[in-house]
C-alpha positions, 0 to 999 in steps of 0.5 A: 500500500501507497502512504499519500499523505495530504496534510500541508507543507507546514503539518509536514514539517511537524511531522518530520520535527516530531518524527525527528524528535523521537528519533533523537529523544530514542538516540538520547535515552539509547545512549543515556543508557549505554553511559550509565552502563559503562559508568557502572562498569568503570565503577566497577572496575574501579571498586576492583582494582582498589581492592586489587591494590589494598591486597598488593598493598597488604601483601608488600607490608607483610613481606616488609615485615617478614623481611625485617623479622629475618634481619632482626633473627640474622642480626639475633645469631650474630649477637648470640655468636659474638656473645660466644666469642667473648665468653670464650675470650673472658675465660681464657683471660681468666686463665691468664697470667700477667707476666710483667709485674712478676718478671719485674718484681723478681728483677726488683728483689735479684740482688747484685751478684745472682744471674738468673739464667732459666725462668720456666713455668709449668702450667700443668702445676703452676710452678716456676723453676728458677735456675741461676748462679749465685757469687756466694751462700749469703747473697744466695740466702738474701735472695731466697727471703726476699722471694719468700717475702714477695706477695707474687711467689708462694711455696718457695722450694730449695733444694740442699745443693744450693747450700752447699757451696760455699761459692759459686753456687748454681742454684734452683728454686721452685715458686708457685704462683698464688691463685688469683680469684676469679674474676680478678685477671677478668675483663671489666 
């Protein structure tokens, strides 16, 4: 079928503007809501990526701190090995004998006329073995007090060979260190 339309140019016209304007208003509410629909999937979008960096955010944090509790027990070990070390270096300062007062101290109280020639000392006893020559007895007794009255020998021993002679005497002498607390040699 044919469509004759008979109305004047001027109805037309509206026609065609109305027409048109449902057309446009179609187009309008078409893309309205084609707008809408991507403003919610960007929204949506948008809500995802947040949590997607809020979990990243977390997971770096949690990393960080694993991190750092890793360091801090690396960091633990070497303190508990270092706190070995000086243990083992506190006690064998313990152990050890200051030799320079007592060699000064014994060349303090040798008097003109003795040569000390062999100084050992045994640490399996603690003893030191003195070996040396005398000019005469006296000289050689004087030294044997004055050893007795030192604080840094104890137990001198002497044997009878030493007084033999009268002089020119090689002598011999067993000393003992006294025991020092512990603690005193110690590191402060």
């Amino acid at each position: 079928m044919f469509k004759v339309n008979l109305l004047p140019p001027q109805e037309k016209k509206k026609l065609e503007l109305a027409e048109l304007s449902h057309i446009l208003a179609f187009s309008a509410v078409r893309l309205v809501v084609i707008l809408i629909i991507f403003i919610l999937v960007l929204i949506s979008a948008y809500f995802c990526l947040r949590i997607l960096i809020n979990t990243q955010n977390d997971l770096i944090e949690v990393r960080q701190r694993d991190e750092k509790a890793q360091l801090q027990t690396e960091v633990e070990e070497k303190i508990q090995r270092l706190n070995q070390d000086a243990k083992k270096i506190y006690l064998k300062q313990n152990n050890l004998i200051v030799w320079v007062p007592i060699l000064e101290e014994l060349s303090e109280i040798t008097p003109s006329g003795i040569y000390l020639i062999n100084f050992s000392y045994r640490t399996s006893t603690g003893q030191i073995d003195l070996n040396g020559w005398a000019d005469n007895r006296d000289k050689l007794l004087v030294f044997e007090n004055l050893l007795k009255e030192s604080s840094y020998f104890e137990e001198i021993k002497s044997p009878l060979t030493n007084l033999i002679k009268q002089t020119n005497i090689n002598f011999s002498f067993t000393l003992k260190l006294p025991s020092f607390e512990e603690g005193e040699n110690a590191i402060e």
